[in-house]
C-alpha positions in Angstrom: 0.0 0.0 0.0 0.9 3.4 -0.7 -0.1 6.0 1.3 0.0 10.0 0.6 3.3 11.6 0.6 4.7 13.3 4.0 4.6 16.8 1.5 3.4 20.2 2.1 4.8 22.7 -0.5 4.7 25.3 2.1 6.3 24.0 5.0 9.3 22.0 2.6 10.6 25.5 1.0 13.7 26.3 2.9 14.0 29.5 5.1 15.6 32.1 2.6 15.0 30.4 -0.4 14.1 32.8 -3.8 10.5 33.1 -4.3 10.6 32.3 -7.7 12.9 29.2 -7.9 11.1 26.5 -9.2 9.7 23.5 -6.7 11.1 21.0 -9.1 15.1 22.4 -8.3 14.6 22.2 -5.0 13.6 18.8 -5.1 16.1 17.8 -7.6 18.7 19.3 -5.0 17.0 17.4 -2.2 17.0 14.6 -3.8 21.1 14.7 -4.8 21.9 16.1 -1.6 19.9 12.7 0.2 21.5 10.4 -2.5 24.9 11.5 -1.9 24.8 11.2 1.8 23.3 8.0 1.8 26.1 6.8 -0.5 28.6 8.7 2.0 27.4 6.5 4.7 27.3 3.5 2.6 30.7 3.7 1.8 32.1 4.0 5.6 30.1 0.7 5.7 31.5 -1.0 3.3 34.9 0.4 3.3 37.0 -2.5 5.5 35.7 -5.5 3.6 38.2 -5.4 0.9 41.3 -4.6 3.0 40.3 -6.2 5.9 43.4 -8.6 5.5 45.3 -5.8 5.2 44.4 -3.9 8.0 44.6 -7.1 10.5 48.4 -8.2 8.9 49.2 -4.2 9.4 47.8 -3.9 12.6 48.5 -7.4 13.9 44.2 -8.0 15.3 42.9 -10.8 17.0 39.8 -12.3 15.1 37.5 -10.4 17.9 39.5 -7.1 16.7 38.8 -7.6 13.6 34.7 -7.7 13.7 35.1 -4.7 15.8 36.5 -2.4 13.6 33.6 -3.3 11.0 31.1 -3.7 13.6 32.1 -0.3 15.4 30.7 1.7 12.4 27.9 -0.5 12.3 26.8 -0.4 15.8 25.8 3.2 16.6 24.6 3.2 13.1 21.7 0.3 14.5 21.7 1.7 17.8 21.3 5.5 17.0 18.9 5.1 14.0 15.6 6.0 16.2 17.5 9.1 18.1 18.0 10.2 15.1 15.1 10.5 13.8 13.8 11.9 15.9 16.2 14.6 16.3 15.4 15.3 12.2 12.0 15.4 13.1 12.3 17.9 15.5 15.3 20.6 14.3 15.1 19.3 10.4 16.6 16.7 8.8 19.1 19.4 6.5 21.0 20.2 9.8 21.2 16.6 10.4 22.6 15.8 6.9 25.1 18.2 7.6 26.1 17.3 10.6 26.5 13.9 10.2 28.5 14.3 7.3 31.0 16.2 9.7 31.6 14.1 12.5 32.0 11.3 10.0 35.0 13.1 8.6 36.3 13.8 12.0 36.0 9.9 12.7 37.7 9.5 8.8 40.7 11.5 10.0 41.3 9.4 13.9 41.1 6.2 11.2 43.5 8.1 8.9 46.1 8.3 11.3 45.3 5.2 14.0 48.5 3.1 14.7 46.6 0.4 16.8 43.4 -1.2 16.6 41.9 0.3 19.1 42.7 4.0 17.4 40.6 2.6 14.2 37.6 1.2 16.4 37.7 4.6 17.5 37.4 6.5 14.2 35.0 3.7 13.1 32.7 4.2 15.7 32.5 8.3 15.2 32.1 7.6 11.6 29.4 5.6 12.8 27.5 8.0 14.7 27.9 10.3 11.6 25.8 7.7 9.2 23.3 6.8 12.0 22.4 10.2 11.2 23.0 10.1 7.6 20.6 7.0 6.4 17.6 8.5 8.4 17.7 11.4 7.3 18.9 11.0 3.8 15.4 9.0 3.5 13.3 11.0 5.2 14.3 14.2 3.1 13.6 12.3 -0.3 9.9 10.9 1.3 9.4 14.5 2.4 10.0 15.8 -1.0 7.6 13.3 -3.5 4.4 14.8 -3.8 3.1 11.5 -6.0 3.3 7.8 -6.0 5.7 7.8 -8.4 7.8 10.6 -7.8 8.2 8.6 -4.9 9.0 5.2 -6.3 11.9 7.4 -7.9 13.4 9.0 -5.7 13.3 5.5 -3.4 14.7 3.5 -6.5 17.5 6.7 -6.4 18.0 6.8 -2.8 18.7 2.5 -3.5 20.9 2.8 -6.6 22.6 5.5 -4.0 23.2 3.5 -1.5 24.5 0.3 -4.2 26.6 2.7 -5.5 28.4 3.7 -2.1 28.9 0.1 -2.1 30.5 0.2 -5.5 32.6 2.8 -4.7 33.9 1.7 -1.0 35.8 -1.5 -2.1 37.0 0.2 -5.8 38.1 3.6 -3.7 39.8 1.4 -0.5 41.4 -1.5 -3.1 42.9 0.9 -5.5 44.5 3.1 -2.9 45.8 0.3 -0.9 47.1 -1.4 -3.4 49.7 1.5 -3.7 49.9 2.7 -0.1 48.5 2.4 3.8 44.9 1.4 4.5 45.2 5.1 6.4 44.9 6.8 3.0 41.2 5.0 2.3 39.5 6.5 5.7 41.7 10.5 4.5 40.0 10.2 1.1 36.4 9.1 2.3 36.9 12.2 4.9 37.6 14.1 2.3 34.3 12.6 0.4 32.3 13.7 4.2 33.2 17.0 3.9 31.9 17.6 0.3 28.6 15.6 1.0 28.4 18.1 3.8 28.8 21.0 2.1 26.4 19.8 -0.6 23.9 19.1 1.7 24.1 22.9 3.7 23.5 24.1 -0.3 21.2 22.4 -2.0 19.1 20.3 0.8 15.6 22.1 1.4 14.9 21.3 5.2 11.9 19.6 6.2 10.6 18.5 9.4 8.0 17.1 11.6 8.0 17.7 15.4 3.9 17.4 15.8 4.0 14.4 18.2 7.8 14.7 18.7 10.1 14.9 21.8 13.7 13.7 23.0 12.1 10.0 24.5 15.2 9.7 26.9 14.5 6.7 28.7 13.5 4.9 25.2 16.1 6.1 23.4 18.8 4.9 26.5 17.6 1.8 27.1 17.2 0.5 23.5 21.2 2.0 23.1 22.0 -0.2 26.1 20.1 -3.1 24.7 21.6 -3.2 21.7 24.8 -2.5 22.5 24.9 -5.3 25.1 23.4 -7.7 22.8 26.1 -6.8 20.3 28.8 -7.1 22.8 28.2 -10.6 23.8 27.7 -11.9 20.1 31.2 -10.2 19.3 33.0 -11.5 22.6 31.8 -14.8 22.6 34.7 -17.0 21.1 36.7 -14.8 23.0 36.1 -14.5 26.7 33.7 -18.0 26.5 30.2 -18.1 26.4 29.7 -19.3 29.7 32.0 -15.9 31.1 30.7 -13.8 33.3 31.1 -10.6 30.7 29.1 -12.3 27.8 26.6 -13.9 30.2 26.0 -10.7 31.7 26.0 -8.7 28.5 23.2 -10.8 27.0 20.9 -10.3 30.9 21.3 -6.7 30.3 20.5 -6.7 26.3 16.8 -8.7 27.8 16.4 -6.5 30.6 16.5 -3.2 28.5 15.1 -4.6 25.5 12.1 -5.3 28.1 12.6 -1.8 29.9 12.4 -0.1 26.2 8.7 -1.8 25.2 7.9 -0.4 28.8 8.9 2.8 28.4 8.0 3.5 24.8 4.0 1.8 26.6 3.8 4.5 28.5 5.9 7.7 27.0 3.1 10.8 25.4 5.9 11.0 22.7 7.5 7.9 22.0 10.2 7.8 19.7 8.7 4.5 18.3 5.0 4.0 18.0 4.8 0.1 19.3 1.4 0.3 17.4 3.0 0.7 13.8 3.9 -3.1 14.4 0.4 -3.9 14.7 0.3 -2.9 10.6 1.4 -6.7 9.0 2.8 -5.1 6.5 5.6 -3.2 8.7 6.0 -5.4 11.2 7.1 -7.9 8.3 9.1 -5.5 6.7 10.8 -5.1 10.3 11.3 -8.8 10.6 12.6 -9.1 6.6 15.3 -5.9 7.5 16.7 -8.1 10.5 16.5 -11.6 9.0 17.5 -10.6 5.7 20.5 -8.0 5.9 21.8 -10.3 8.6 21.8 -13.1 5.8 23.3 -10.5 3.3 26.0 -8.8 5.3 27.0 -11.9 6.9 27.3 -13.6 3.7 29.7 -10.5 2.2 31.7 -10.2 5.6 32.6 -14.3 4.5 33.2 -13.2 1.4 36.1 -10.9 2.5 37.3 -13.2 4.7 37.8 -16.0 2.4 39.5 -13.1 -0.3 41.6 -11.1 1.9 42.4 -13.4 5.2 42.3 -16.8 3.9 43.6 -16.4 0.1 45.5 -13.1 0.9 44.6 -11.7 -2.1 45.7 -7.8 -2.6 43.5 -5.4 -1.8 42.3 -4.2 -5.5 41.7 -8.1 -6.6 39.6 -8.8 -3.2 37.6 -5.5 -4.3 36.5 -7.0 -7.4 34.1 -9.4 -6.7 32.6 -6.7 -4.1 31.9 -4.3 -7.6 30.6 -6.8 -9.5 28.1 -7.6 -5.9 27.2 -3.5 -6.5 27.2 -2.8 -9.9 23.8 -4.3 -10.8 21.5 -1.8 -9.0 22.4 1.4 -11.0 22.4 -1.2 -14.1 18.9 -2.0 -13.1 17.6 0.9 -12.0 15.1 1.8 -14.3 14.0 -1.9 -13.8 13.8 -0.8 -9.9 11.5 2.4 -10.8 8.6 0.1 -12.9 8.9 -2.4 -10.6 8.3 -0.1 -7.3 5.2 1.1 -9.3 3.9 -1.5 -11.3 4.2 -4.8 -9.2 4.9 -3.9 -5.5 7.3 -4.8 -2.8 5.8 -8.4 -2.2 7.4 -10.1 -5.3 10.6 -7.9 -5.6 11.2 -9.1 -1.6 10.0 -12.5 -2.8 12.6 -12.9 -5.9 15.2 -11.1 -4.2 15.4 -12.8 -0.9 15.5 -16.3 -2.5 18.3 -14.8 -4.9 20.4 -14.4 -2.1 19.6 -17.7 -0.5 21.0 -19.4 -4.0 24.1 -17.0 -3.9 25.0 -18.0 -0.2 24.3 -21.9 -1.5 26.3 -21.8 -4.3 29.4 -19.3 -3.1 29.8 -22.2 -0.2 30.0 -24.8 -3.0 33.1 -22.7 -4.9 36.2 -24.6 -3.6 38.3 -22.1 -1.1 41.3 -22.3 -3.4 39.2 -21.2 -6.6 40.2 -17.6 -6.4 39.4 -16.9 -10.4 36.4 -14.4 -10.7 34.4 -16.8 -13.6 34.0 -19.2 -10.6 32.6 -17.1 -8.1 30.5 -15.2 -11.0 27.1 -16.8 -10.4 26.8 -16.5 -6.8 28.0 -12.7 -7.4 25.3 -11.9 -9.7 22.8 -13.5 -7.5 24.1 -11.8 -4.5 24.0 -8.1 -6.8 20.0 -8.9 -8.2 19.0 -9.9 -4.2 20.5 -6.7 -2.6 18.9 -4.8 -5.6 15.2 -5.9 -5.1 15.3 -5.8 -1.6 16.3 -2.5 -0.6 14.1 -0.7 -2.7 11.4 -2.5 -1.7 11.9 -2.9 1.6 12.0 0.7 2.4 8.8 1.0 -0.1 7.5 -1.5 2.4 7.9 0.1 5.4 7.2 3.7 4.2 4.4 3.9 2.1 2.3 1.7 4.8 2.5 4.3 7.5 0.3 7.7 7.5 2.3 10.7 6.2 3.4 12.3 9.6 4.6 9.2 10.7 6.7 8.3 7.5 10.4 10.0 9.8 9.6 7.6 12.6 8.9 4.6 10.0 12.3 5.7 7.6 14.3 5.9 11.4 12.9 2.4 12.1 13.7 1.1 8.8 17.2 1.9 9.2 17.4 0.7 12.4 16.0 -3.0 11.6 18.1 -2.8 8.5 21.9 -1.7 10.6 21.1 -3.8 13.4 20.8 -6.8 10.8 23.4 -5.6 8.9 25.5 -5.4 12.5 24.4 -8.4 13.6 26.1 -10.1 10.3 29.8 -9.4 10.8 29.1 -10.5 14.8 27.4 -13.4 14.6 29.7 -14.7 11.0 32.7 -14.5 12.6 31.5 -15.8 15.9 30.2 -19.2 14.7 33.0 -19.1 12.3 36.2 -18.7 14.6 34.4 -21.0 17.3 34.2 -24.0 14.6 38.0 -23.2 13.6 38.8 -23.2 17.0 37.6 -26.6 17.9 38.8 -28.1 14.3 42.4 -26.4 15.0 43.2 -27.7 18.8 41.9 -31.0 17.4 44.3 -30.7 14.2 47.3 -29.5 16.8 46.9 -32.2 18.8 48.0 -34.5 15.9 49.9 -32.5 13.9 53.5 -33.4 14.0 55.1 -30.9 15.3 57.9 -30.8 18.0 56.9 -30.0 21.5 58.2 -26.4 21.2 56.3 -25.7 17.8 53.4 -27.2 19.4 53.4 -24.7 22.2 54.1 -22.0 19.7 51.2 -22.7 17.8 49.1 -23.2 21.1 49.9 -19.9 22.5 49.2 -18.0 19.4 45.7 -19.7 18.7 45.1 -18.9 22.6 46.0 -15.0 22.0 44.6 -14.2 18.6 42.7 -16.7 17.5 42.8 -19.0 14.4 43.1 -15.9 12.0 46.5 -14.5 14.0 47.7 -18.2 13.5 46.8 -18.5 10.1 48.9 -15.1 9.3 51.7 -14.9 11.6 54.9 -15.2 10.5 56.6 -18.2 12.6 59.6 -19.2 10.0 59.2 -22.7 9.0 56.4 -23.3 11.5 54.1 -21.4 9.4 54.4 -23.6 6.3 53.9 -26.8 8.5 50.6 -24.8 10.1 49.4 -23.2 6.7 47.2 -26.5 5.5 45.8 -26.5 8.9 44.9 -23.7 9.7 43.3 -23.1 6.1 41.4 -26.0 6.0 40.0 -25.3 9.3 38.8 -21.2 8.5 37.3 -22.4 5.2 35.3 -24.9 6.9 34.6 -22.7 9.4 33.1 -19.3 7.2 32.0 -22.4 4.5 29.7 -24.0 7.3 28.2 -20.4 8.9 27.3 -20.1 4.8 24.4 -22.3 5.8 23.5 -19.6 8.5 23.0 -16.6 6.8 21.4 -18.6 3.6 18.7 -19.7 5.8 18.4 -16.3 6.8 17.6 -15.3 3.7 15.3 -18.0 3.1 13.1 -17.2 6.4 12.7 -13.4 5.2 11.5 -14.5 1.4 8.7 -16.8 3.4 8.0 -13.9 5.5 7.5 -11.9 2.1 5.5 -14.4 0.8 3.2 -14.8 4.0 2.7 -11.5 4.4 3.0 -8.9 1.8 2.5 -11.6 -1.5 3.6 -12.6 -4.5 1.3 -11.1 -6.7 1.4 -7.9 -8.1 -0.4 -5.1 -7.0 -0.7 -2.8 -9.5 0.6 1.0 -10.1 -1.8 2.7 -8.1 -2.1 0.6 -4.7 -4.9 1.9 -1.8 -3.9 4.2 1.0 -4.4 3.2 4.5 -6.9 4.4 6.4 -5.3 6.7 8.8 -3.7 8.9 5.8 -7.1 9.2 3.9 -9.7 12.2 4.3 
């Protein structure tokens, strides 16, 4: 369903802007200025996966190290989603564009020169903060600015292709420079990137807003920080510290209790910052479900792909970056494809089609042999992976929005890029946390009767027990390492080869969920509205 557009000529026309420039440039700058931030944001996402290798043989990280610096952009970009939202809402989502823009280049520059991991988590996580304000917004500007149905399925397929393209450009932009310098010079030059999308955005962004209903919700907006954050935490530590530690135990208590406190609070709250009745709509509620499930299944499935490229094959930087372009490339190839279908058939097929087109490209990239490392190999499960990201991000938002009355559609673009970060965050966590556990357990086994000397056997023993099986798979131990290399290969490739299974059934629970709830028939060009936005 597709309700009115969140658009009032009036109130969208920007404090000081000329009388007599036309509506349609103002939405055409809106509408460049949203795209471009949304593709600044996707980028910082994106940017580690194809010189992850790099960063952990430059920086020396444990496994655990390693998901942090990808999953400390992606956590405040889950756990932030509905603050900021609600902070558009209220002061205008233009200041927010540019704001967030900012602080990500401040977080680009303590990357840019981080000499520990710890420095990088750092930058990542600013960064972070900076695109939990960015994908909101960026959203809610474009929804603000369609005044029809299908100015809308436009700018949505644009804000999409947007946000593919960011991921085009993160592993092209971080591979090329690499390949000829230090990782430092991909976060300076996607800084640099910030600070234009920033000053693009104070330019050409016409402000809109929509504080009727709206206030700062502190206790909801703590506790579902603390929630996640804890839940996050424990997923991330796991192999670590042990399940059964006190820290991950009591990380995973807290992310219940909150999670519990936050449905209470947001009960009872005047002005929540999430209306617990806009899960009472099917449609959104599934939508909600398909973000999680599915961008879990996605993420998680490209975070293996990296691993298998950069960590296990350690190919360079600019080779492991192509199979992530060909992944992104297919959206702006497709987006005129995006635009009829958005109009003409409805979110419930596009989820449908591209939901079980990821489920076949997670089948089939576990099938490729870890020692193919020839593109016309992994070719099919690439394409798959680019036509399932495609269909499911346009329509995904397009499901979430367009069921929601107008004043509502902020809060509903916030939670859609909550749901989507947190499933996007939970990806990288919960990949590398099955993964590294099996590899674990398959490499004390493999030690054990491995024949090695007492001394190289302790060697190995103490690195595994420090870093992991990724530090003993890349450390440089003289001859040991060549007597280690089968084993501790064969046991990360059947480690990320088994958690394949994981995030394919992922996907395959979120194109049911599609199916059960929005269909697979068409709906036409011209759906109904919902109730609550008709007069």
């Amino acid at each position: 369903m597709v309700s009115s557009p969140a658009y009032d000529p009036a109130a969208y026309d920007p404090p000081g802007a000329p009388s007599g420039k036309p509506v349609a440039v103002r939405h055409r700058g809106t509408l460049v200025a949203g795209c471009l931030a949304v593709c600044l944001a996707q980028i910082g996402l994106v940017l580690p996966a194809a010189i992850n290798g790099v960063i952990q043989r430059s920086l020396e990280t444990s496994g655990a190290e390693l998901t942090w610096i990808s999953d400390a952009f992606l956590v405040p970009a889950a756990v932030l989603a509905l603050t900021f939202g609600v902070v558009g809402d209220l002061y205008g989502r233009k200041k927010l564009l540019v704001g967030g823009a900012l602080l990500a280049a401040v977080g680009y520059l303590v990357s840019a020169t981080s000499d520990s991991a710890a420095q990088l988590i750092t930058g990542q996580a600013l960064s972070g903060i900076g695109a939990a304000a960015l994908f909101p917004a960026s959203l809610a500007v474009i929804i603000a600015g369609t005044p029809t149905p299908a100015a809308r399925a436009r700018g949505l397929a644009s804000w999409t292709t947007a946000l593919s393209m960011g991921a085009f450009i993160a592993p092209l932009l971080s591979g090329a420079v690499v390949e000829h310098t230090s990782f430092h010079w991909a976060f300076a030059a996607t800084g640099v990137l910030a600070l234009v999308s920033a000053a693009v955005a104070w330019r050409l962004t016409a402000e809109s807003s929509a504080p009727e209903g709206r206030s700062l919700d502190w206790p909801g907006q703590i506790t579902i920080a603390v929630a996640l954050l804890a839940l996050l935490y424990g997923i991330i530590q796991g192999p670590t510290d042990g399940w059964g530690s006190l820290t991950v135990v009591g990380s995973f208590v807290v992310a219940a209790v909150m999670l519990a406190a936050f449905i209470t609070a947001e009960s009872h709250s005047t002005s929540p910052m999430l209306r617990l009745e806009l899960f009472r709509n099917p449609a959104f509620a599934a939508s909600a479900a398909m973000a999680v499930i599915g961008m879990f299944g996605f993420l998680g499935g490209a975070y293996d792909l990296s691993i298998r490229l950069g960590v296990i094959q350690h190919q360079s930087p600019l080779r492991a970056a192509v199979p992530f372009l060909i992944i992104q490339a297919v959206t702006p190839l497709i987006w005129p494809l995006l635009v009829r279908l958005l109009q003409r058939v409805g979110p419930g097929p596009m989820l449908v089609t591209g939901f079980v087109s990821l489920t076949v490209a997670q089948l089939w990239l576990r099938a490729v042999p870890v020692h193919e490392t020839g593109i016309p190999a992994l070719l099919g499960p690439l394409l798959f992976n680019g036509v399932g990201f495609a269909l499911v991000v346009a329509a995904i938002t397009a499901a979430a929005v367009n069921v929601v009355a107008p004043h509502l559609t902020g809060m509903a673009a916030a939670t859609t890029s909550l749901v989507r970060d947190l499933g996007q965050t939970l990806g990288p966590a919960v990949v590398g946390a099955v993964a590294l556990a099996v590899a674990t357990d398959q490499l004390t086994g493999s030690l054990r009767t491995a024949s090695l000397t007492p001394a190289e056997h302790g060697t190995a023993t103490a690195v595994l027990d420090a870093g992991g099986p990724l530090a003993l798979h890349t450390a440089d131990l003289g001859p040991l390492s060549a007597k280690l290399a089968p084993l501790t290969e064969r046991a990360l490739a059947d480690g990320y080869g088994d958690v394949l299974l994981l995030t394919a059934g992922a996907c395959a629970t979120a194109a049911v969920i599609a199916a059960v709830f929005l269909g697979v028939r068409p709906r036409g060009a011209a759906p109904a509205q919902p109730e609550e936005s008709r007069s």
